[in-house]
OpenMM code with the backbone's topology and positions (N, CA, C; nanometers):
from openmm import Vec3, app, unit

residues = "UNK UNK UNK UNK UNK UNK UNK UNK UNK UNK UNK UNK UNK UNK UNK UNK UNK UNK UNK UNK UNK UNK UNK UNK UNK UNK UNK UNK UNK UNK UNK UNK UNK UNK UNK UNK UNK UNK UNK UNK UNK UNK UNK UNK UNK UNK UNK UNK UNK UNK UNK UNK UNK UNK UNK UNK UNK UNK UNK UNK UNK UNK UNK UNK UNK UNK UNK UNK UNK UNK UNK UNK UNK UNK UNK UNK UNK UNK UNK UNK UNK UNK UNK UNK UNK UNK UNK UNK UNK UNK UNK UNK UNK UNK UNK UNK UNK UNK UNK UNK UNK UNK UNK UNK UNK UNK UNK UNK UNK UNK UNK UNK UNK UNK UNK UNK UNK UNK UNK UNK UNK UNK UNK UNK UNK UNK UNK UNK UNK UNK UNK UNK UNK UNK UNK UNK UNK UNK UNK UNK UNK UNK UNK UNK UNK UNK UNK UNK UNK UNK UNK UNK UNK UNK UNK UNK UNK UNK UNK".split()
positions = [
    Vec3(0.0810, -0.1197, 0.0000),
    Vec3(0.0000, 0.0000, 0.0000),
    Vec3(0.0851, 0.1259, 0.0000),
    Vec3(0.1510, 0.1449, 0.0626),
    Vec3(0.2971, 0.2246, 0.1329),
    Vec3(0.3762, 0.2739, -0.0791),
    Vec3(0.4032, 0.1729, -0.1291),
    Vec3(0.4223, 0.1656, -0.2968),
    Vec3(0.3654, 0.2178, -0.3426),
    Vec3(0.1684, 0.2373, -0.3495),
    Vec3(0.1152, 0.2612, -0.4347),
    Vec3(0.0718, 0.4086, -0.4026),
    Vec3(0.1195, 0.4800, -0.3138),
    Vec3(0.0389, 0.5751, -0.2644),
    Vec3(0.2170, 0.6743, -0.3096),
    Vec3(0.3089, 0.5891, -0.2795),
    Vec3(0.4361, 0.7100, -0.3330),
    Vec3(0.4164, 0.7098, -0.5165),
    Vec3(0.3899, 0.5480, -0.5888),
    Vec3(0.3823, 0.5938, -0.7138),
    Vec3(0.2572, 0.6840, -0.7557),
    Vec3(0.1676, 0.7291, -0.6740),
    Vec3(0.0430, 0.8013, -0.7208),
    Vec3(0.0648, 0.9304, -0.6906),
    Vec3(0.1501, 0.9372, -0.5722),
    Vec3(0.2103, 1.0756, -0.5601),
    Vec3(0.3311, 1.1157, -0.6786),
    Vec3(0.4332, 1.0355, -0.7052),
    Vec3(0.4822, 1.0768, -0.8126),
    Vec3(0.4209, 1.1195, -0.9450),
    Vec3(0.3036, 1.0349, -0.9714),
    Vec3(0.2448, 1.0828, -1.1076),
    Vec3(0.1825, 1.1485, -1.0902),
    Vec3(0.0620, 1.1902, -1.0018),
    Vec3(0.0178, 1.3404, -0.9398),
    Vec3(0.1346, 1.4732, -0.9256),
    Vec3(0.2158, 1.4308, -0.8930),
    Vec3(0.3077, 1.5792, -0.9188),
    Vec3(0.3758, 1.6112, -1.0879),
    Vec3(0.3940, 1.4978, -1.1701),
    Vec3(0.4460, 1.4794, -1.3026),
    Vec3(0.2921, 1.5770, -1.3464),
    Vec3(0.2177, 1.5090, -1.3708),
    Vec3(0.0969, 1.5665, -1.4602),
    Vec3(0.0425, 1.7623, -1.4471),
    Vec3(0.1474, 1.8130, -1.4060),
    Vec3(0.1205, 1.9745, -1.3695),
    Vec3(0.2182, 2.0115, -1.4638),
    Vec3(0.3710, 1.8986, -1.4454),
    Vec3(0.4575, 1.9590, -1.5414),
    Vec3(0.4563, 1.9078, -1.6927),
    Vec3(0.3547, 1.7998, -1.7074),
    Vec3(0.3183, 1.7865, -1.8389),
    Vec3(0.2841, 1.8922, -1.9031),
    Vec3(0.1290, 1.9414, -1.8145),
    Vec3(0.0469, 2.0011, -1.8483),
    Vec3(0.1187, 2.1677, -1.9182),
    Vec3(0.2324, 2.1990, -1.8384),
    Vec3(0.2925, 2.3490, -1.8340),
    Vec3(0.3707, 2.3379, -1.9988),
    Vec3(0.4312, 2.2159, -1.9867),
    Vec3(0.5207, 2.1932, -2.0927),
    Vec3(0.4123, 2.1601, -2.2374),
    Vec3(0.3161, 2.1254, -2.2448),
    Vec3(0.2329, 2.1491, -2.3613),
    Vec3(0.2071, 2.3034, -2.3816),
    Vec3(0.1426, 2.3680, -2.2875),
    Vec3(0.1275, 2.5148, -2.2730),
    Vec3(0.2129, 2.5787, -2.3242),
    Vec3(0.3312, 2.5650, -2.2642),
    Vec3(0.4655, 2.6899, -2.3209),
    Vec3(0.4805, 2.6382, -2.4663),
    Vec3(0.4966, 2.5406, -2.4484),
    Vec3(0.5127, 2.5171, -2.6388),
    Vec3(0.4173, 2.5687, -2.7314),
    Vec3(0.2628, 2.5629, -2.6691),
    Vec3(0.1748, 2.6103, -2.7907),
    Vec3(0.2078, 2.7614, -2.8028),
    Vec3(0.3057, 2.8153, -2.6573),
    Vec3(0.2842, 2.9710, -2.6933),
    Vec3(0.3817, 2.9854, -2.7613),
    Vec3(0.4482, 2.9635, -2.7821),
    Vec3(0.5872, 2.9606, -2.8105),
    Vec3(0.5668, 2.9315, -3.0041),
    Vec3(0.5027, 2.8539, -3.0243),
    Vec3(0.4178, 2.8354, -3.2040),
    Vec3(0.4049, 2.9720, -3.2163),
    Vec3(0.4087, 3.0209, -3.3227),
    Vec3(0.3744, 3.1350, -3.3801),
    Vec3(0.1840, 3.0612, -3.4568),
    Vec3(0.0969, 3.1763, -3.4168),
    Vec3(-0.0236, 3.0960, -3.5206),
    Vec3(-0.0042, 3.1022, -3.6818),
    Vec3(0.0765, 3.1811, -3.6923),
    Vec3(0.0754, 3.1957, -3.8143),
    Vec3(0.1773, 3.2460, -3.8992),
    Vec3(0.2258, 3.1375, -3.9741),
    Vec3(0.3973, 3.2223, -4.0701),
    Vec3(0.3570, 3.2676, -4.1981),
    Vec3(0.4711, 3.3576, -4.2618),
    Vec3(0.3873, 3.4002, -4.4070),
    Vec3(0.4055, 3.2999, -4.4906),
    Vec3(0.2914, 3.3168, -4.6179),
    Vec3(0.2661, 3.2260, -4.6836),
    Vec3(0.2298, 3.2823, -4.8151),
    Vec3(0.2097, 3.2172, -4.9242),
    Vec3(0.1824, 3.2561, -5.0627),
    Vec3(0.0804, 3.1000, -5.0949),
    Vec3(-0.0477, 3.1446, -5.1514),
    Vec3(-0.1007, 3.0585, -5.2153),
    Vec3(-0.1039, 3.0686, -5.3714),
    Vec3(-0.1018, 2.9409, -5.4208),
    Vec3(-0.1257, 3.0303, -5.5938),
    Vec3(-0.1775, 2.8861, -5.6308),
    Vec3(-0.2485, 2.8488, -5.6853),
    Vec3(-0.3415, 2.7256, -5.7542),
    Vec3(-0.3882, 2.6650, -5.6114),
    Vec3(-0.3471, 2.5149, -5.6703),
    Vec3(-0.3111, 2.3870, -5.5332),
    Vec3(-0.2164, 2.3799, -5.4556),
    Vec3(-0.1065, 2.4840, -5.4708),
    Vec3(-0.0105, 2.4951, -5.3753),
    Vec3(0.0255, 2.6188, -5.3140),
    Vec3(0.0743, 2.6081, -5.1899),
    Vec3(0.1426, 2.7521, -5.1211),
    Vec3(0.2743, 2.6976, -5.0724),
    Vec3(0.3106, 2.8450, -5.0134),
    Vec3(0.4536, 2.8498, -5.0378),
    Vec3(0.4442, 2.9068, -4.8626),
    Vec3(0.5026, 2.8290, -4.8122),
    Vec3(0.5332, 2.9167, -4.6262),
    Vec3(0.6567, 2.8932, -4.5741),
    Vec3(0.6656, 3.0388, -4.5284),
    Vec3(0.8286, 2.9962, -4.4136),
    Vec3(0.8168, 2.9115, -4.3107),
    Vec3(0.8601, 2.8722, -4.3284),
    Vec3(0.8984, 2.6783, -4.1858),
    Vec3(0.8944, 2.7612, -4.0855),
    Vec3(0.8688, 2.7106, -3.9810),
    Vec3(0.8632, 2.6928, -3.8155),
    Vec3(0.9971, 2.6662, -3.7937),
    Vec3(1.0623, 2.5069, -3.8724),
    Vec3(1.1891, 2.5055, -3.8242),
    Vec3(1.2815, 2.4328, -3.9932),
    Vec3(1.3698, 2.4603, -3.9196),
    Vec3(1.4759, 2.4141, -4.0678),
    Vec3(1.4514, 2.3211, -4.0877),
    Vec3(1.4608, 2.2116, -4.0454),
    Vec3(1.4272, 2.0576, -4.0698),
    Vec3(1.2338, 2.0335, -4.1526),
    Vec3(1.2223, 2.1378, -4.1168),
    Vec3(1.0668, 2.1211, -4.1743),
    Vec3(1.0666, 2.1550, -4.3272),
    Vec3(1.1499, 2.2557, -4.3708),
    Vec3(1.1608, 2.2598, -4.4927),
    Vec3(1.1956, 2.2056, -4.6548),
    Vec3(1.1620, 2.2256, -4.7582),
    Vec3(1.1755, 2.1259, -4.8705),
    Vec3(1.2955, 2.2224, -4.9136),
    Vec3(1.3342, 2.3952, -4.8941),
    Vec3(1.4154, 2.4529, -4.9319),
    Vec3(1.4588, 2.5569, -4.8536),
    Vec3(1.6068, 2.5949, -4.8331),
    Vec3(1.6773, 2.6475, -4.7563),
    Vec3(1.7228, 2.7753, -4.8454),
    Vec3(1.6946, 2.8845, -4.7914),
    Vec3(1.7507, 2.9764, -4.8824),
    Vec3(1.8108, 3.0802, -4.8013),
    Vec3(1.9496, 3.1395, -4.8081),
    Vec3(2.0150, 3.1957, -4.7633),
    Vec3(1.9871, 3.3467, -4.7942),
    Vec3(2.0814, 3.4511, -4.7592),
    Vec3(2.1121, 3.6060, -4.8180),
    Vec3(2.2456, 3.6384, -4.7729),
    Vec3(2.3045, 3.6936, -4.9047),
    Vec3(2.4411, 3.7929, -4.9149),
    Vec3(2.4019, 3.9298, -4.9719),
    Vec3(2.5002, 3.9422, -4.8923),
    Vec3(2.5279, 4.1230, -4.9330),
    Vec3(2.6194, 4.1296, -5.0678),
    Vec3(2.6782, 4.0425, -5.0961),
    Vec3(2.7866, 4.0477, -5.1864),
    Vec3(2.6974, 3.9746, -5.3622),
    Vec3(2.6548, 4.0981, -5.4755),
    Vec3(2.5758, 4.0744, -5.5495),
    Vec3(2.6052, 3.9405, -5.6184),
    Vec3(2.7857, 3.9191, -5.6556),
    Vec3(2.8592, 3.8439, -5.7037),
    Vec3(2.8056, 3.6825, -5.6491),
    Vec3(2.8161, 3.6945, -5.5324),
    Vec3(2.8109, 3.5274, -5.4800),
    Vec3(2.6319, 3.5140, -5.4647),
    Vec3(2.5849, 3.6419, -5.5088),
    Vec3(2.3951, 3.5940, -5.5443),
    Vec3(2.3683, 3.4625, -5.6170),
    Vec3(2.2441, 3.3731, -5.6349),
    Vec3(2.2119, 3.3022, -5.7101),
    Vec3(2.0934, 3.3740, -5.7905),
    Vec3(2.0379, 3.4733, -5.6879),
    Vec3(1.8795, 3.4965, -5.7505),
    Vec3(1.9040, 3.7061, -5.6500),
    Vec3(1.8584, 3.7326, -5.7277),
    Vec3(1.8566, 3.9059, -5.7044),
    Vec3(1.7047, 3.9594, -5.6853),
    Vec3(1.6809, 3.9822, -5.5402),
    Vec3(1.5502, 4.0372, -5.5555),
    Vec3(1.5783, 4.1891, -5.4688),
    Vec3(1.4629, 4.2008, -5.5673),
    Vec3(1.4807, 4.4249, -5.5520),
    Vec3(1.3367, 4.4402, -5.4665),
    Vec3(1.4067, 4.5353, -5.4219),
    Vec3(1.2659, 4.6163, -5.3132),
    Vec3(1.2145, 4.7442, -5.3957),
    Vec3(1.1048, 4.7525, -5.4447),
    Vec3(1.0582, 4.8333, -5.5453),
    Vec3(1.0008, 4.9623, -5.4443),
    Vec3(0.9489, 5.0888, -5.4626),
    Vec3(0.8842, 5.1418, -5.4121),
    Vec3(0.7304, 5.1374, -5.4435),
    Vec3(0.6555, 5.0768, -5.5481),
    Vec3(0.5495, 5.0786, -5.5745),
    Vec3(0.4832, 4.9047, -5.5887),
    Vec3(0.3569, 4.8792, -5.5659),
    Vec3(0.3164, 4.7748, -5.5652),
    Vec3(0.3103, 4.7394, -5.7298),
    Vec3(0.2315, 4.8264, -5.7954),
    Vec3(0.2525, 4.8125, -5.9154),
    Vec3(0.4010, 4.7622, -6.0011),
    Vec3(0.4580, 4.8253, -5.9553),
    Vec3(0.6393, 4.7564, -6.0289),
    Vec3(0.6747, 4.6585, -5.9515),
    Vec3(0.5776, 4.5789, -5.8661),
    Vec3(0.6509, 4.4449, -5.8134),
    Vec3(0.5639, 4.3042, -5.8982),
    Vec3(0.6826, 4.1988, -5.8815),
    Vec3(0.6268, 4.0968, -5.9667),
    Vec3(0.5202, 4.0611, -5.7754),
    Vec3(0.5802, 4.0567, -5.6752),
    Vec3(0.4895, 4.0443, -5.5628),
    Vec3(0.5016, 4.1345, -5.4741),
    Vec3(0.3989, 4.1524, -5.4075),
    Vec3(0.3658, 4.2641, -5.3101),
    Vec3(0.2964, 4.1706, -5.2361),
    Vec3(0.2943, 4.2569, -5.1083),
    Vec3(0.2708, 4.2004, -4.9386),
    Vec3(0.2091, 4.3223, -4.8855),
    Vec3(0.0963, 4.3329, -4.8547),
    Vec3(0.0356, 4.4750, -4.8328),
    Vec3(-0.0715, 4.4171, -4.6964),
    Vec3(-0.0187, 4.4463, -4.5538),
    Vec3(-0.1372, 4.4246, -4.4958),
    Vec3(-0.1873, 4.5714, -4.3770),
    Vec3(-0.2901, 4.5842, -4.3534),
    Vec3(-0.3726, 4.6833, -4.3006),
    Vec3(-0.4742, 4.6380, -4.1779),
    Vec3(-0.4215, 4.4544, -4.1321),
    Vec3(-0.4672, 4.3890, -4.0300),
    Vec3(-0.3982, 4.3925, -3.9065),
    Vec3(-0.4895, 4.3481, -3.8344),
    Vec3(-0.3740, 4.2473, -3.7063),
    Vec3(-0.3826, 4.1537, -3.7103),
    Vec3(-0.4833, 4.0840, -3.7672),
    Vec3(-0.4686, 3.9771, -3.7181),
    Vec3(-0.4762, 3.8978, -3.9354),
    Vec3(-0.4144, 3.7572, -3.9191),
    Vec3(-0.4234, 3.6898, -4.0405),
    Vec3(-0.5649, 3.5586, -4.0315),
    Vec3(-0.6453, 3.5773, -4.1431),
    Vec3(-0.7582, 3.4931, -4.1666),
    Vec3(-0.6589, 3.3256, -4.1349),
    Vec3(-0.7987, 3.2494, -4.0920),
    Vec3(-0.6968, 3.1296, -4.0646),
    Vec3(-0.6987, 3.0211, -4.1257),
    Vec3(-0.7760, 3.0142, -4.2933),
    Vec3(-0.8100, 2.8968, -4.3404),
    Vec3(-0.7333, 3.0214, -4.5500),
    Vec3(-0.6346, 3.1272, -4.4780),
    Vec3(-0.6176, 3.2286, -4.6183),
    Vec3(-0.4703, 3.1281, -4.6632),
    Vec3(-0.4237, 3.0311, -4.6105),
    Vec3(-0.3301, 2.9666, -4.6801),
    Vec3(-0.2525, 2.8529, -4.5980),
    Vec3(-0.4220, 2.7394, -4.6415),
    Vec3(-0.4109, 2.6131, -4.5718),
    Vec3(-0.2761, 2.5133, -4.5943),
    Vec3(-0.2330, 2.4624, -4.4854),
    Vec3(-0.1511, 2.3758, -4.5046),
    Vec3(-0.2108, 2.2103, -4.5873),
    Vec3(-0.1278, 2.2042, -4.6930),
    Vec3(-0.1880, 2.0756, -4.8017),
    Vec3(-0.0456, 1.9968, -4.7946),
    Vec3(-0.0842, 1.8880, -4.8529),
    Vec3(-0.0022, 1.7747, -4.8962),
    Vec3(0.0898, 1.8374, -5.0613),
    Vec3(0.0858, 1.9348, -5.0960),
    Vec3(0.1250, 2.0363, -5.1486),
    Vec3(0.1779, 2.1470, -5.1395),
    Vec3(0.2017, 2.2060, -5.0131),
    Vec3(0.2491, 2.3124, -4.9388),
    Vec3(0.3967, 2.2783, -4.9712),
    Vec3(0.5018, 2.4095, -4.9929),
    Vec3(0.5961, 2.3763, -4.9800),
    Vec3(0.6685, 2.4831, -4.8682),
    Vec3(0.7750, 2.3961, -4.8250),
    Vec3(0.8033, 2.5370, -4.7026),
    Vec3(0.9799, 2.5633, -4.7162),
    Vec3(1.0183, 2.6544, -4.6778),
    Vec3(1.1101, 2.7390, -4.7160),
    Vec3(1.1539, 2.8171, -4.5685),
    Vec3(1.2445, 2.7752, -4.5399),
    Vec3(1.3257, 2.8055, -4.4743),
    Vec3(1.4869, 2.8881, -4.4818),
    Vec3(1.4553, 3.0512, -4.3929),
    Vec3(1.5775, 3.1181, -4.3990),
    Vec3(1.7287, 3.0665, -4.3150),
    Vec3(1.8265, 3.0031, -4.3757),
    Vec3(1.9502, 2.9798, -4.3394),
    Vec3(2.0380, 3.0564, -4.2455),
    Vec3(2.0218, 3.0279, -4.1629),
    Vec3(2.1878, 3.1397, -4.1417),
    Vec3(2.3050, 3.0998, -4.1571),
    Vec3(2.3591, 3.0288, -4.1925),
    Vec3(2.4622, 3.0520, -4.2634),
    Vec3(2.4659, 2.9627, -4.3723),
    Vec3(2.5170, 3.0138, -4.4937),
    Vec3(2.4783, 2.9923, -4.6430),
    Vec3(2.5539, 2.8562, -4.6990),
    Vec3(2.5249, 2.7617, -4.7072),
    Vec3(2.5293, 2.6698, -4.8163),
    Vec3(2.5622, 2.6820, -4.9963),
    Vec3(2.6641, 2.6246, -5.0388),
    Vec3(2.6317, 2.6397, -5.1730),
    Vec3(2.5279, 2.5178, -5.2807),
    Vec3(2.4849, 2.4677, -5.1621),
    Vec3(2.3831, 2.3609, -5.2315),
    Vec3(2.2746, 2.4422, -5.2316),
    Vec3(2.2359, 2.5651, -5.1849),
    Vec3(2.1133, 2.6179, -5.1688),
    Vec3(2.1018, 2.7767, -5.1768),
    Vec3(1.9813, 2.8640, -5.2565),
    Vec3(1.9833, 2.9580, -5.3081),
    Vec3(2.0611, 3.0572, -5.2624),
    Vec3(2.1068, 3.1627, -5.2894),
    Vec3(2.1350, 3.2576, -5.1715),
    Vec3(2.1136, 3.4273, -5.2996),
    Vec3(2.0496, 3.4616, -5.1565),
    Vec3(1.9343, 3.5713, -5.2362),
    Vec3(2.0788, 3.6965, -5.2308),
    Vec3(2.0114, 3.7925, -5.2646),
    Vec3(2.0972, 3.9205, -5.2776),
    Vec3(1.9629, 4.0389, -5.3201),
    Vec3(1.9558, 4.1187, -5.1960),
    Vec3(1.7735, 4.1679, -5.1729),
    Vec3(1.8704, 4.3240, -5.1429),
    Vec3(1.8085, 4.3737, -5.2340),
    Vec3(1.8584, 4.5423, -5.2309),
    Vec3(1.7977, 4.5824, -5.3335),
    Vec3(1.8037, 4.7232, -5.3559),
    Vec3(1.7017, 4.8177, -5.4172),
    Vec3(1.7453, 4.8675, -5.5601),
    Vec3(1.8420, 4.7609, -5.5903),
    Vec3(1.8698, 4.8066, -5.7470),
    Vec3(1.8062, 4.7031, -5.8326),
    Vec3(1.8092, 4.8083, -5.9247),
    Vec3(1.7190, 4.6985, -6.0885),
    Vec3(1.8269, 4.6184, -6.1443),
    Vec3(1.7703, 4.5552, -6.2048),
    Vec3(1.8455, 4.4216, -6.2929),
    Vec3(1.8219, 4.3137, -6.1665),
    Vec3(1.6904, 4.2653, -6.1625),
    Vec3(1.6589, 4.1890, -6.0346),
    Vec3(1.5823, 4.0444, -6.0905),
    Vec3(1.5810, 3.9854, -6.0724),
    Vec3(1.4929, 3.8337, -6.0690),
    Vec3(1.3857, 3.8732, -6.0651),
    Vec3(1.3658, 3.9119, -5.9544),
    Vec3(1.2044, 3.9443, -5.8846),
    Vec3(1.2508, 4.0810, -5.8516),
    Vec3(1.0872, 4.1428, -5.8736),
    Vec3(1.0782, 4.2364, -5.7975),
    Vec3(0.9767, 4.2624, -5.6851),
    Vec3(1.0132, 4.3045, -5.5674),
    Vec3(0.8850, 4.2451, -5.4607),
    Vec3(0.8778, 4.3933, -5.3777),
    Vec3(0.7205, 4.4456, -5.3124),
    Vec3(0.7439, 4.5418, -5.2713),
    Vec3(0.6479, 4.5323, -5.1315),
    Vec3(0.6629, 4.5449, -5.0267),
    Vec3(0.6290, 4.5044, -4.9005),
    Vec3(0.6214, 4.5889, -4.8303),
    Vec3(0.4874, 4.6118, -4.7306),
    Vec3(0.4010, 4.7046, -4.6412),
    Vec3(0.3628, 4.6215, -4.5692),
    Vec3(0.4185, 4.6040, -4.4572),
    Vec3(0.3717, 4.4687, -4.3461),
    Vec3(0.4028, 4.5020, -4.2257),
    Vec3(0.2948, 4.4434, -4.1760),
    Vec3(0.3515, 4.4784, -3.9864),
    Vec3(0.3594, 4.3106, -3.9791),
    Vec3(0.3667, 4.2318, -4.1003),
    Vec3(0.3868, 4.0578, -4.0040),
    Vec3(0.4469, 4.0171, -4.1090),
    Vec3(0.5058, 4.0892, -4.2218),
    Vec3(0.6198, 4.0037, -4.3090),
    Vec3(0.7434, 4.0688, -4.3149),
    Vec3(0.8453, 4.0493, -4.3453),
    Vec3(0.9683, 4.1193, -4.3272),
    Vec3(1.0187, 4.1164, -4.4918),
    Vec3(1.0963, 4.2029, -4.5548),
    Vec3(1.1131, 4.1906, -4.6781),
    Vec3(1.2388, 4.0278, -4.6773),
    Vec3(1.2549, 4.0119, -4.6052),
    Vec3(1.3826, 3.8829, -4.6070),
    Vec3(1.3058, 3.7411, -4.6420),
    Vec3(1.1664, 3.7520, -4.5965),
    Vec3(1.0344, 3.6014, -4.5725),
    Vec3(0.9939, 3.6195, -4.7079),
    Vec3(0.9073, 3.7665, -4.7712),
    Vec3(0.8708, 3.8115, -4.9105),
    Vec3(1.0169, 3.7436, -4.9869),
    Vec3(1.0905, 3.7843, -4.9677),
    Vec3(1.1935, 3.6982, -5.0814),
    Vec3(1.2242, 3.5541, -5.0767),
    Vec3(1.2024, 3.5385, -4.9379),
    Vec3(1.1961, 3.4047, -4.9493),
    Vec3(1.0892, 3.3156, -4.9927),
    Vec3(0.9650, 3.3976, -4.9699),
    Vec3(0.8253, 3.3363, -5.0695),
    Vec3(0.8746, 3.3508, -5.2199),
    Vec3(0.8966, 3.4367, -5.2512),
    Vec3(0.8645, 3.4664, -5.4195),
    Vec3(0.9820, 3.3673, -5.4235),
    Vec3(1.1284, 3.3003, -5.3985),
    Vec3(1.2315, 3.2639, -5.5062),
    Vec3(1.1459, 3.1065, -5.3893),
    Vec3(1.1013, 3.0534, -5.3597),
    Vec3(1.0984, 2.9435, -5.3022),
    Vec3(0.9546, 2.9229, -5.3747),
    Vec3(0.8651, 2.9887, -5.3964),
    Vec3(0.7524, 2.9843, -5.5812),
    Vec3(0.8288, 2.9431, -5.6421),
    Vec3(0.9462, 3.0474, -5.7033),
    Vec3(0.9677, 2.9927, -5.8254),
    Vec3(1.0782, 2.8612, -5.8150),
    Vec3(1.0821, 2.7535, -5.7077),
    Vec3(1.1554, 2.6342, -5.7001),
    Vec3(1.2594, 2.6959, -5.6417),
    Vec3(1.3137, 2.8195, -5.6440),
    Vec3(1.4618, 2.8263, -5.5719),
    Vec3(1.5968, 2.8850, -5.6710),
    Vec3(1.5118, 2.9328, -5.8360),
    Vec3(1.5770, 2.9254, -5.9123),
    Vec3(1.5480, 3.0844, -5.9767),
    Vec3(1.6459, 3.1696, -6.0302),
    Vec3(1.6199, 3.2824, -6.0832),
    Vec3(1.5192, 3.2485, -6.1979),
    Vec3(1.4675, 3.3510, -6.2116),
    Vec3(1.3214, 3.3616, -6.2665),
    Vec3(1.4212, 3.3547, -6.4708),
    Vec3(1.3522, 3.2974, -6.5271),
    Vec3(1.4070, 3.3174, -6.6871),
    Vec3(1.3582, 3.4075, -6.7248),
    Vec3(1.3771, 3.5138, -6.7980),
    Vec3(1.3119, 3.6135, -6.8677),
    Vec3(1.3629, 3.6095, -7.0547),
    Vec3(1.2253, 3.5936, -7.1177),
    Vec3(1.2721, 3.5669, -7.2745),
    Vec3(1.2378, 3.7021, -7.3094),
    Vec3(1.3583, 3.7925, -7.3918),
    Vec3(1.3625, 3.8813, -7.4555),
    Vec3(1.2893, 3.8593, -7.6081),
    Vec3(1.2022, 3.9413, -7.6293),
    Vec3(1.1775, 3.9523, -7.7854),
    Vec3(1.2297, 3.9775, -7.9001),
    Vec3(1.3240, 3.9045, -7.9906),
    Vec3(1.3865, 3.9360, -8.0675),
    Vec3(1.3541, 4.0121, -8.1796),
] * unit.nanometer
topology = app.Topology()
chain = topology.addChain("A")
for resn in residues:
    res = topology.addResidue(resn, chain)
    for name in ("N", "CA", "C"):
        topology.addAtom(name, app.Element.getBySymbol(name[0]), res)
């Protein structure tokens, strides 16, 4: 009896710190990362690196760029814009599918994997122009080159 009353006290004191340790973790989730939908698929920044299908870095140095995205001043001259005027994000505006792909920012750069070069001059891949109190222009670039697979955008000149 003396046994069953210390193991009931042990698991009576465990089950408070279960309970705390589910808690802090859900706060600790963000509800919501940015995302891009476009058909059957969207495009979201990972929670964590390991969650991602693509890793994409940033340099300052234009040379060691793979993909060049420019910060435009107008929505109109961006191939994407990020414009929000909420607080809060709808919660079914870019469902997670068996199609979702997610994209994750690196810190420190890989040459197996993109590495952006995000500044305000033309001759750019993309051009993206962003007004956000919940996206950062670093996530916007990482949506638009993680759309387009991870790869500078082709552009065919008209001969």
């Amino acid at each position: 009896m003396l046994r069953f009353k210390i193991r009931f006290k042990i698991l009576a004191s465990t089950i408070p710190l279960i309970l705390a340790g589910v808690l802090a973790r859900a706060e600790l989730q963000p509800a919501s990362k940015p995302c891009i939908s476009f058909g059957e698929t969207s495009v979201q920044v990972a929670s964590s690196p390991w969650q991602a299908q693509l890793n994409v870095a940033f340099t300052s140095d234009p040379a060691a760029a793979t993909v060049r995205v420019q910060i435009v001043d107008s929505a109109e001259m961006a191939d994407f814009a990020v414009v929000d005027d909420i607080d809060s994000a709808e919660a079914d505006a870019c469902p997670v599918t068996a199609a979702t792909r997610f994209v994750a920012i690196a810190a420190s750069p890989s040459a197996a994997e993109p590495m952006i070069y995000l500044s305000g001059e033309g001759g750019a891949d993309y051009r993206i122009f962003v007004r956000s109190n919940h996206v950062t222009p670093r996530e916007a670039a990482a949506l638009i080159v993680g759309a387009g697979g991870g790869h500078a955008r082709v552009i065919h000149a008209a001969l």
